[in-house]
mmCIF file of the N, C-alpha and C atoms, coordinates in Angstrom:
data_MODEL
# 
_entry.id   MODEL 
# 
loop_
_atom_site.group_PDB 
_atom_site.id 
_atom_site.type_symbol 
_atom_site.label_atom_id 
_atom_site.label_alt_id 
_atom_site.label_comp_id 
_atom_site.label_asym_id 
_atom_site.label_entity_id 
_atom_site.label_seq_id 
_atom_site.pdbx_PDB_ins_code 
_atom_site.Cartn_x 
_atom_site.Cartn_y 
_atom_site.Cartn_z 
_atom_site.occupancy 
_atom_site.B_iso_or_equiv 
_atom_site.pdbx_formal_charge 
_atom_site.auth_seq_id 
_atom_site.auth_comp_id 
_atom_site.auth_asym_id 
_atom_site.auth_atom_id 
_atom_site.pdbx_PDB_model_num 
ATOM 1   N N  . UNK A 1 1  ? 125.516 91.539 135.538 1.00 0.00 ? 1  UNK A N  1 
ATOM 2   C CA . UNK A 1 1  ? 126.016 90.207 135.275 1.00 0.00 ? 1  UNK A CA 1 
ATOM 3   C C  . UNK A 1 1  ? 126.488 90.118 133.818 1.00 0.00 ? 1  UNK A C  1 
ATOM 4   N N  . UNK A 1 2  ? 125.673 90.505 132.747 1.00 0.00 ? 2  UNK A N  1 
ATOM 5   C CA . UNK A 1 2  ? 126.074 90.427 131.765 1.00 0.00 ? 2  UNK A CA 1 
ATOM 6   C C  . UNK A 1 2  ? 127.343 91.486 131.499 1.00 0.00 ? 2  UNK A C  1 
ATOM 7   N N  . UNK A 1 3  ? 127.713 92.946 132.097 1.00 0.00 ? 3  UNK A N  1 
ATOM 8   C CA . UNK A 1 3  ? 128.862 93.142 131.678 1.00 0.00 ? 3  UNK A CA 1 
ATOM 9   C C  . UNK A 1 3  ? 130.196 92.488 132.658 1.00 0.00 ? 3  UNK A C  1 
ATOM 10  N N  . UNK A 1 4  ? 130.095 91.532 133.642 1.00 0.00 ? 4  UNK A N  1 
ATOM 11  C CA . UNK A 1 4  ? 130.762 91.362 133.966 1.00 0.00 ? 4  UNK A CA 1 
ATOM 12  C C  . UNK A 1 4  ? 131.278 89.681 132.851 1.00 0.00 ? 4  UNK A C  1 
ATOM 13  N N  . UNK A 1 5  ? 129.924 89.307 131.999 1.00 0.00 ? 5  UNK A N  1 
ATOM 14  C CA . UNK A 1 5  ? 130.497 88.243 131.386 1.00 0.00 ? 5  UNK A CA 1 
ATOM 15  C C  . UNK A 1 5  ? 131.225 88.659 130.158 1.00 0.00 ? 5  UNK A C  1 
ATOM 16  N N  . UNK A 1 6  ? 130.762 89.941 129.645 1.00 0.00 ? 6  UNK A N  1 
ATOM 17  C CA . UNK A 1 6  ? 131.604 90.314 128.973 1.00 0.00 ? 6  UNK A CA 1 
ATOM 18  C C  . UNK A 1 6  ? 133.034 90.455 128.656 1.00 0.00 ? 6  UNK A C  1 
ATOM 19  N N  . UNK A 1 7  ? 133.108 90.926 129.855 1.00 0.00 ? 7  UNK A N  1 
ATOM 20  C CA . UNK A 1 7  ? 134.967 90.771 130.355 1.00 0.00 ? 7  UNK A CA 1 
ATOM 21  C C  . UNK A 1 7  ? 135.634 89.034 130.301 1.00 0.00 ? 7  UNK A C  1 
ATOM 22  N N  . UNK A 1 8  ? 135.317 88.205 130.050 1.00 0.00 ? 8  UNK A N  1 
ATOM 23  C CA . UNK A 1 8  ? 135.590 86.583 130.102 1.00 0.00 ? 8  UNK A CA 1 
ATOM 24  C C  . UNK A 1 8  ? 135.175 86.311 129.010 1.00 0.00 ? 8  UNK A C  1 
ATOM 25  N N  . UNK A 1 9  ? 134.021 86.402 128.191 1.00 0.00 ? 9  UNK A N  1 
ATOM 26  C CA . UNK A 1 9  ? 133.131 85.811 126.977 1.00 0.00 ? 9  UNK A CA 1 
ATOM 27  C C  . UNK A 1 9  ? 133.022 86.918 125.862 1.00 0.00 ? 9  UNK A C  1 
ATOM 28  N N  . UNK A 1 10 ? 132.649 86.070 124.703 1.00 0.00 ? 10 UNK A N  1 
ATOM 29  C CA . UNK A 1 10 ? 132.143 87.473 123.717 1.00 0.00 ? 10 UNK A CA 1 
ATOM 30  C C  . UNK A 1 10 ? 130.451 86.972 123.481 1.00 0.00 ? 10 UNK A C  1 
ATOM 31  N N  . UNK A 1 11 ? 130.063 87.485 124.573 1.00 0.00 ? 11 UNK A N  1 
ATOM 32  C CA . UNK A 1 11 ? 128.481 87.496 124.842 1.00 0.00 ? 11 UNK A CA 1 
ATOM 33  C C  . UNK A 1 11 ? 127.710 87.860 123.517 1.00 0.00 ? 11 UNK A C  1 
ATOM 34  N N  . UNK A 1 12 ? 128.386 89.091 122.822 1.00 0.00 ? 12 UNK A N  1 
ATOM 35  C CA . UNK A 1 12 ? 127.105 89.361 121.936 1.00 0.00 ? 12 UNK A CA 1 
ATOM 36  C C  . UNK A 1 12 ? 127.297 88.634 120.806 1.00 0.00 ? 12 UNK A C  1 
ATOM 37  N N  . UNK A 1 13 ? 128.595 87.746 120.526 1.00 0.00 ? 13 UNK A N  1 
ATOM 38  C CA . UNK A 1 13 ? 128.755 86.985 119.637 1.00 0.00 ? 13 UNK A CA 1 
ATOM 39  C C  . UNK A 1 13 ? 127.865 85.587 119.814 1.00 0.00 ? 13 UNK A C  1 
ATOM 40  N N  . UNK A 1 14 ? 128.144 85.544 120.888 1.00 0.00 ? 14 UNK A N  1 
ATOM 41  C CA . UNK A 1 14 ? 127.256 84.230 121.115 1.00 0.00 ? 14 UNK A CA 1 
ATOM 42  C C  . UNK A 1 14 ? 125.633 84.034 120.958 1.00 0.00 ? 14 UNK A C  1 
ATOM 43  N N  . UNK A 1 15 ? 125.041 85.567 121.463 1.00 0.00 ? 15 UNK A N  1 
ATOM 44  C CA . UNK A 1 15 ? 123.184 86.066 121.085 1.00 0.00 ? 15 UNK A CA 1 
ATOM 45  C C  . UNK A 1 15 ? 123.069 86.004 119.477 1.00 0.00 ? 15 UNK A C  1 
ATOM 46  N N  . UNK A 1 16 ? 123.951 86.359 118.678 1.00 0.00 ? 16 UNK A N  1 
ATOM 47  C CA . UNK A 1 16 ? 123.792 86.679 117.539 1.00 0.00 ? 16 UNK A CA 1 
ATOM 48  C C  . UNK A 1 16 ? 124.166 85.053 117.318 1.00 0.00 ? 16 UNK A C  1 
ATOM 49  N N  . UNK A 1 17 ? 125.154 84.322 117.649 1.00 0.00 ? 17 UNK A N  1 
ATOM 50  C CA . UNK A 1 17 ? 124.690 82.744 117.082 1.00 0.00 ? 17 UNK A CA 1 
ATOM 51  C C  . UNK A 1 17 ? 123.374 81.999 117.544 1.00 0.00 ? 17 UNK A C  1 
ATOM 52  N N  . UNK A 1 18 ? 122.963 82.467 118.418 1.00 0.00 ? 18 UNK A N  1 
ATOM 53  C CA . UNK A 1 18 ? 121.320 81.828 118.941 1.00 0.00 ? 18 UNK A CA 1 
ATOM 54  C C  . UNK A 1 18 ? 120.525 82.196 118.499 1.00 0.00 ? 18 UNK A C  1 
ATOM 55  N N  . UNK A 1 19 ? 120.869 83.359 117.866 1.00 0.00 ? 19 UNK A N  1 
ATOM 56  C CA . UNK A 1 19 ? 119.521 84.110 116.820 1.00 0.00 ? 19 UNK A CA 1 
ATOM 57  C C  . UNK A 1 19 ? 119.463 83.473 115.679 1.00 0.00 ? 19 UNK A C  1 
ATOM 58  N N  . UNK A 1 20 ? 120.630 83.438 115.269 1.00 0.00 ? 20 UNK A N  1 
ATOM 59  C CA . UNK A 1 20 ? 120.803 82.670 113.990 1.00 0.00 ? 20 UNK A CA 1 
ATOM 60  C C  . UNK A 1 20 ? 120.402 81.404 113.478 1.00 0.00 ? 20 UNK A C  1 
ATOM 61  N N  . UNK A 1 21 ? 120.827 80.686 114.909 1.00 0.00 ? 21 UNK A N  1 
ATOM 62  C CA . UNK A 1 21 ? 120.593 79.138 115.210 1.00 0.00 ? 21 UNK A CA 1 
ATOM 63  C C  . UNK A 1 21 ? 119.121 78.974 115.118 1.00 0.00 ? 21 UNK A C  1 
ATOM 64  N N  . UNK A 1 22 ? 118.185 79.765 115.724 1.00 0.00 ? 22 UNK A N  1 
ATOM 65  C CA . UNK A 1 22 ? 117.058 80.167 115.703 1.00 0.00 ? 22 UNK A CA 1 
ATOM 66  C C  . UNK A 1 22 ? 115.993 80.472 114.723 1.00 0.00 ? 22 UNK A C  1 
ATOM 67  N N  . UNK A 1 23 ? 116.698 81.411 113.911 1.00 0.00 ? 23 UNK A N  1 
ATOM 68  C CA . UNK A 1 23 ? 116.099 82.097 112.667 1.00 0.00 ? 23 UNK A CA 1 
ATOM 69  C C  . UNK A 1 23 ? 116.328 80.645 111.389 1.00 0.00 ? 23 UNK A C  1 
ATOM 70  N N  . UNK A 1 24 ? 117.201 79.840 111.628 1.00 0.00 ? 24 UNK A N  1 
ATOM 71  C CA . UNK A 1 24 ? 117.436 78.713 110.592 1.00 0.00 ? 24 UNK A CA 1 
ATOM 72  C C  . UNK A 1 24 ? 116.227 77.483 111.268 1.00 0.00 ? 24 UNK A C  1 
ATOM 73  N N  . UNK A 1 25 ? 116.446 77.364 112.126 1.00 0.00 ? 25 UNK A N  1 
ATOM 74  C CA . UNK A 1 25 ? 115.329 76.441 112.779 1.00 0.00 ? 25 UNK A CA 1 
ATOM 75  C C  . UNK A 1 25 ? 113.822 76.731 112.425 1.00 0.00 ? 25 UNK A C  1 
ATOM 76  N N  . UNK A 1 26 ? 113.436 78.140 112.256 1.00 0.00 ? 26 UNK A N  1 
ATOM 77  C CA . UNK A 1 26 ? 112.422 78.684 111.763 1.00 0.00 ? 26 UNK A CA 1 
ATOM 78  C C  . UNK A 1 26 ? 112.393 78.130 110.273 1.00 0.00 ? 26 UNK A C  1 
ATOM 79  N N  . UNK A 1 27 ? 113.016 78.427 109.690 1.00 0.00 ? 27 UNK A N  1 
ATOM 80  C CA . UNK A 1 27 ? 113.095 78.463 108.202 1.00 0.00 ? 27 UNK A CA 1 
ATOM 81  C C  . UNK A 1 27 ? 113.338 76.781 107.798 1.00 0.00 ? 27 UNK A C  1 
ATOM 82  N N  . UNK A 1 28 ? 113.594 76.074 108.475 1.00 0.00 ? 28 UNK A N  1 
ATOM 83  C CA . UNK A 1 28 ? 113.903 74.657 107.879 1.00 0.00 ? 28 UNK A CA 1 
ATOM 84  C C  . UNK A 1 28 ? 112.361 73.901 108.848 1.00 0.00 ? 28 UNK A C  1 
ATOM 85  N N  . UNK A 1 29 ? 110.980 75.064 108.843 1.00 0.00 ? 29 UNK A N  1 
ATOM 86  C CA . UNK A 1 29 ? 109.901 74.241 108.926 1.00 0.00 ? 29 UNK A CA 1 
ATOM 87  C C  . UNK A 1 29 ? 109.786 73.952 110.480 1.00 0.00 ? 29 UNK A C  1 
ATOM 88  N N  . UNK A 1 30 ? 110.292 74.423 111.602 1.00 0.00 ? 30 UNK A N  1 
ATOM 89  C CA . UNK A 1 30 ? 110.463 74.437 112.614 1.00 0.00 ? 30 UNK A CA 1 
ATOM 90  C C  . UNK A 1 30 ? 110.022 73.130 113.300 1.00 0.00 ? 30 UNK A C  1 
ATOM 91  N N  . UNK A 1 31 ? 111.150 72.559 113.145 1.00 0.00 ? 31 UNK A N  1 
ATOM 92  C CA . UNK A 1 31 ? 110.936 70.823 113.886 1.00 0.00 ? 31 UNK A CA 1 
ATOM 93  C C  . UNK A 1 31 ? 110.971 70.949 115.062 1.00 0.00 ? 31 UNK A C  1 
ATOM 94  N N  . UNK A 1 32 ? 110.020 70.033 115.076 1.00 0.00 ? 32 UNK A N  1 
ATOM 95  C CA . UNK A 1 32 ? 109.282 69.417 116.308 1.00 0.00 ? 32 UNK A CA 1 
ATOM 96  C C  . UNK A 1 32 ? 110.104 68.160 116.997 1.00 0.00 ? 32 UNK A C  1 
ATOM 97  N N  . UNK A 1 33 ? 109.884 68.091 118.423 1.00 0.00 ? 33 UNK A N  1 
ATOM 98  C CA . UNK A 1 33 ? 110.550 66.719 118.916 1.00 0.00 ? 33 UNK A CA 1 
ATOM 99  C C  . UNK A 1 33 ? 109.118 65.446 118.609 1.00 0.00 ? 33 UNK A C  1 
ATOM 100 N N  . UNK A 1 34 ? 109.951 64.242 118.018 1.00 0.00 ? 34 UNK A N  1 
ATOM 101 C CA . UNK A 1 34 ? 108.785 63.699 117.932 1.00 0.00 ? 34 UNK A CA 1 
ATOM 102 C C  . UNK A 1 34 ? 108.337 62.902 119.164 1.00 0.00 ? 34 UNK A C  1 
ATOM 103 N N  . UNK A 1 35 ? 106.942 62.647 119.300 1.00 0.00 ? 35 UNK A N  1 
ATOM 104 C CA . UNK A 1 35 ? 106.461 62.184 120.424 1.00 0.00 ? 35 UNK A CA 1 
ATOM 105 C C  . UNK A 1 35 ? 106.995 60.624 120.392 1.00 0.00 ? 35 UNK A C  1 
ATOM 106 N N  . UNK A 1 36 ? 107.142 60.103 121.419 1.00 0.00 ? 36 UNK A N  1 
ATOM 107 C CA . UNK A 1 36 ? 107.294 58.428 121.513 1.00 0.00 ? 36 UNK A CA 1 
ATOM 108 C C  . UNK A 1 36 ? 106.101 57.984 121.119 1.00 0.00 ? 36 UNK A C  1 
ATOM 109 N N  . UNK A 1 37 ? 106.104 56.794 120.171 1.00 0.00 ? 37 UNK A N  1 
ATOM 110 C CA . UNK A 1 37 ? 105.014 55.870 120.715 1.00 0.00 ? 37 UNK A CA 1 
ATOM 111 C C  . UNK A 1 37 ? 104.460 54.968 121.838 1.00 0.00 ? 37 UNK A C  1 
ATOM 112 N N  . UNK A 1 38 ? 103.614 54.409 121.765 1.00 0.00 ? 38 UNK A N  1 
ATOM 113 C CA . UNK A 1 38 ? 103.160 53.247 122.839 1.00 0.00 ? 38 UNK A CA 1 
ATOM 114 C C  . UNK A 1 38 ? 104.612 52.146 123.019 1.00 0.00 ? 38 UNK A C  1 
ATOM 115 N N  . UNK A 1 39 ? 105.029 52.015 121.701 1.00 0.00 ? 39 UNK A N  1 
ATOM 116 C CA . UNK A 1 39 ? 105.882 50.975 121.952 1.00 0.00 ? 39 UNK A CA 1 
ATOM 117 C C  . UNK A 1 39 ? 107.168 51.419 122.473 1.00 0.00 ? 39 UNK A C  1 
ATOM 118 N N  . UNK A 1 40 ? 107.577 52.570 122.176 1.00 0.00 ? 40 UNK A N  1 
ATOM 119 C CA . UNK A 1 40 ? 108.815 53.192 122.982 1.00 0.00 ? 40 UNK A CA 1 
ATOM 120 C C  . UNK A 1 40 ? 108.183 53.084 124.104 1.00 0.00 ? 40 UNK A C  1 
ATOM 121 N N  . UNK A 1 41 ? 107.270 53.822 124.602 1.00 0.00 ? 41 UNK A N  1 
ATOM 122 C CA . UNK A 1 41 ? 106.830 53.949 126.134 1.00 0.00 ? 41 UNK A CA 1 
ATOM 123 C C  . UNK A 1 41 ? 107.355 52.844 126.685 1.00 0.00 ? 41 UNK A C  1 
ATOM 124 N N  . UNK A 1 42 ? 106.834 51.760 125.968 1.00 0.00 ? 42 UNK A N  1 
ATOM 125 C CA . UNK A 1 42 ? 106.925 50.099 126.717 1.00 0.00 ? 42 UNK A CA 1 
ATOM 126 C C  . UNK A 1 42 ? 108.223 49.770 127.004 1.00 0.00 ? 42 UNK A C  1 
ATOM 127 N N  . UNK A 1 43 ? 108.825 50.144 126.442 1.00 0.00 ? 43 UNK A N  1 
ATOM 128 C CA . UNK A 1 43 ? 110.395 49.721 126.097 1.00 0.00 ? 43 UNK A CA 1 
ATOM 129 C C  . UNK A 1 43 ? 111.425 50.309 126.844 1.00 0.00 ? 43 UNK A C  1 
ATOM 130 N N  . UNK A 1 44 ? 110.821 51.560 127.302 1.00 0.00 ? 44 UNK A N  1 
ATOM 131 C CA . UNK A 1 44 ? 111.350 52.365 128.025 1.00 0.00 ? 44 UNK A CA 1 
ATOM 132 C C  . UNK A 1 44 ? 111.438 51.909 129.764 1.00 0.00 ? 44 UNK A C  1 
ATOM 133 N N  . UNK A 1 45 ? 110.019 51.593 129.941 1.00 0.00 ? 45 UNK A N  1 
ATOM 134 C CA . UNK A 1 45 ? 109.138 51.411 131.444 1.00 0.00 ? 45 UNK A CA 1 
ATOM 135 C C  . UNK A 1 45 ? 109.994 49.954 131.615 1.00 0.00 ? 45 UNK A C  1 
ATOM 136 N N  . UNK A 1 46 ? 110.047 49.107 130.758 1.00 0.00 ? 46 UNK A N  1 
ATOM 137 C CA . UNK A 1 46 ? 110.881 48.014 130.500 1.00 0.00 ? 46 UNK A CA 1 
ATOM 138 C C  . UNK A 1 46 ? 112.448 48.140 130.996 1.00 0.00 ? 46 UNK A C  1 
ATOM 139 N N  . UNK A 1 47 ? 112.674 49.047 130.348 1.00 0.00 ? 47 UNK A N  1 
ATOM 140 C CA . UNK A 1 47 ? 113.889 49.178 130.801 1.00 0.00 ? 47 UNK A CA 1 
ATOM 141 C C  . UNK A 1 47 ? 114.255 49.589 132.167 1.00 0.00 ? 47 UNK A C  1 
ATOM 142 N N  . UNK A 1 48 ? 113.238 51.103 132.423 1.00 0.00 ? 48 UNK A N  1 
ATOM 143 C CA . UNK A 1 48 ? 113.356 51.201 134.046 1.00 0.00 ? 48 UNK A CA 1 
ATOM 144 C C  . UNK A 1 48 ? 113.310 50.408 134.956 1.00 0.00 ? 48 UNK A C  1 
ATOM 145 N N  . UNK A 1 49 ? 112.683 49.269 134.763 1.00 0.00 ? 49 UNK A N  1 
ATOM 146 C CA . UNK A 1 49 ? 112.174 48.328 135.423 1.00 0.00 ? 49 UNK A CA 1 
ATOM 147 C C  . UNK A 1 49 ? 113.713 47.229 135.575 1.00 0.00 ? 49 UNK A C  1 
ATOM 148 N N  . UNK A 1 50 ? 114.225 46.788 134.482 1.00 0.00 ? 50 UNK A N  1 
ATOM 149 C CA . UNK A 1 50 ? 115.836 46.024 134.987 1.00 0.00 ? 50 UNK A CA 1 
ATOM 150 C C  . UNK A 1 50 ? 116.355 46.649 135.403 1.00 0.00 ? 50 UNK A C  1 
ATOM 151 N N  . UNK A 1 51 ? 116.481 48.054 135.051 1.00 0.00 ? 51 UNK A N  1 
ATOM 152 C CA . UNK A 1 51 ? 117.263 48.680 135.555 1.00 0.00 ? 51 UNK A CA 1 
ATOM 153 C C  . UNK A 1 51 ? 117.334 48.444 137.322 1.00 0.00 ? 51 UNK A C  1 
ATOM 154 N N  . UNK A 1 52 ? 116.295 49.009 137.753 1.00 0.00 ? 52 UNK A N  1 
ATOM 155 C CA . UNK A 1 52 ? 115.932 48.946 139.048 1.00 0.00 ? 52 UNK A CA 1 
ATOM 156 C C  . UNK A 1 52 ? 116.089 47.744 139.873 1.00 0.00 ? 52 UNK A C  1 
ATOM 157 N N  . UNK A 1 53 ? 115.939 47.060 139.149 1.00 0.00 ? 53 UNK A N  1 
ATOM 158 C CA . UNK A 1 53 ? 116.252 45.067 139.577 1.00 0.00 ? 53 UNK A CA 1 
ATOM 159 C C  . UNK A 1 53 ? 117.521 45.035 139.700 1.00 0.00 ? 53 UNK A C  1 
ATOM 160 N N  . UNK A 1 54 ? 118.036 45.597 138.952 1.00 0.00 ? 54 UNK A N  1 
ATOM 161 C CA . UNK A 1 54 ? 119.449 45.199 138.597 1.00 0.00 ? 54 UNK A CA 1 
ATOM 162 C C  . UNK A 1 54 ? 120.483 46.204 139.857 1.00 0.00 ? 54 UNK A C  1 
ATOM 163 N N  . UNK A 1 55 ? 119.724 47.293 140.169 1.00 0.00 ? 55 UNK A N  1 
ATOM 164 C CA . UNK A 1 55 ? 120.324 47.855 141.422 1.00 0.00 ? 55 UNK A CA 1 
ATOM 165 C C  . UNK A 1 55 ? 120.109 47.567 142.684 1.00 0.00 ? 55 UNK A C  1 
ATOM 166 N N  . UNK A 1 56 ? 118.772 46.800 143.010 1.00 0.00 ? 56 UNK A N  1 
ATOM 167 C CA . UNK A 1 56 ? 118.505 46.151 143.983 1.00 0.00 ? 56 UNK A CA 1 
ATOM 168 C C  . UNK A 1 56 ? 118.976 44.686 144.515 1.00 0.00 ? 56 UNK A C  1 
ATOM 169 N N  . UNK A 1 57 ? 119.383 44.363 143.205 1.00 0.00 ? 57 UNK A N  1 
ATOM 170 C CA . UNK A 1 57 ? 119.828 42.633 143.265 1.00 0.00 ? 57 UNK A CA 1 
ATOM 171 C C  . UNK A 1 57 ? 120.163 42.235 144.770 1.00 0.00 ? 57 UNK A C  1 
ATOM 172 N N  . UNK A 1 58 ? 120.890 42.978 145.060 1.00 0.00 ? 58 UNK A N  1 
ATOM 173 C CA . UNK A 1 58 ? 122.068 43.098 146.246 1.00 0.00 ? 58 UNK A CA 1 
ATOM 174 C C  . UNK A 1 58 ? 120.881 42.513 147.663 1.00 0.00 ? 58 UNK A C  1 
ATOM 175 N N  . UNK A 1 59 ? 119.888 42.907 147.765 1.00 0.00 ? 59 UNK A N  1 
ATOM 176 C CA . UNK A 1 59 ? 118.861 43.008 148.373 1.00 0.00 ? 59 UNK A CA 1 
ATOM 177 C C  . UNK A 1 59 ? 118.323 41.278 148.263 1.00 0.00 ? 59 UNK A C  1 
ATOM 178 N N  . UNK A 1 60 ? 117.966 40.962 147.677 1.00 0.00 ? 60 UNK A N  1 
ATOM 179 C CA . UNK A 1 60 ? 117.072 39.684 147.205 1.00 0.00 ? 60 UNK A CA 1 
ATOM 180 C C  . UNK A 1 60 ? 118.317 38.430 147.393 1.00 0.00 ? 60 UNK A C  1 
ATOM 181 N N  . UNK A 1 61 ? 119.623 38.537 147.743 1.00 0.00 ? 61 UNK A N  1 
ATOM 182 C CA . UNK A 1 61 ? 120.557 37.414 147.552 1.00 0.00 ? 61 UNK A CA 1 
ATOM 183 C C  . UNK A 1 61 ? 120.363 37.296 149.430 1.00 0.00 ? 61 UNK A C  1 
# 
């Protein structure tokens, strides 16, 4: 598979930018995704919640 992507892509150019991409991510302290809080949570569940109303409407008329 990979030498057939070869023929279409420049595959090893692209490993060597993910390494890179990689090796800098390391070095700039390797960030983390930050967790939500309680209040995102809320805000979120909130939202799912019109959301869902708002697709059902159709239903309740």
């Amino acid at each position: 598979m990979k030498r057939m992507s070869e023929f279409y892509f420049d595959v090893g150019a692209w490993e060597q930018d993910v390494e890179h991409r990689d090796a800098e991510e390391k070095e700039a302290g390797g960030k983390k995704r930050k967790r939500p809080t309680k209040k995102d949570l809320d805000r979120f569940k909130e939202q799912k919640k019109l959301k869902k109303i708002a697709k059902t409407a159709w239903l309740r008329t």
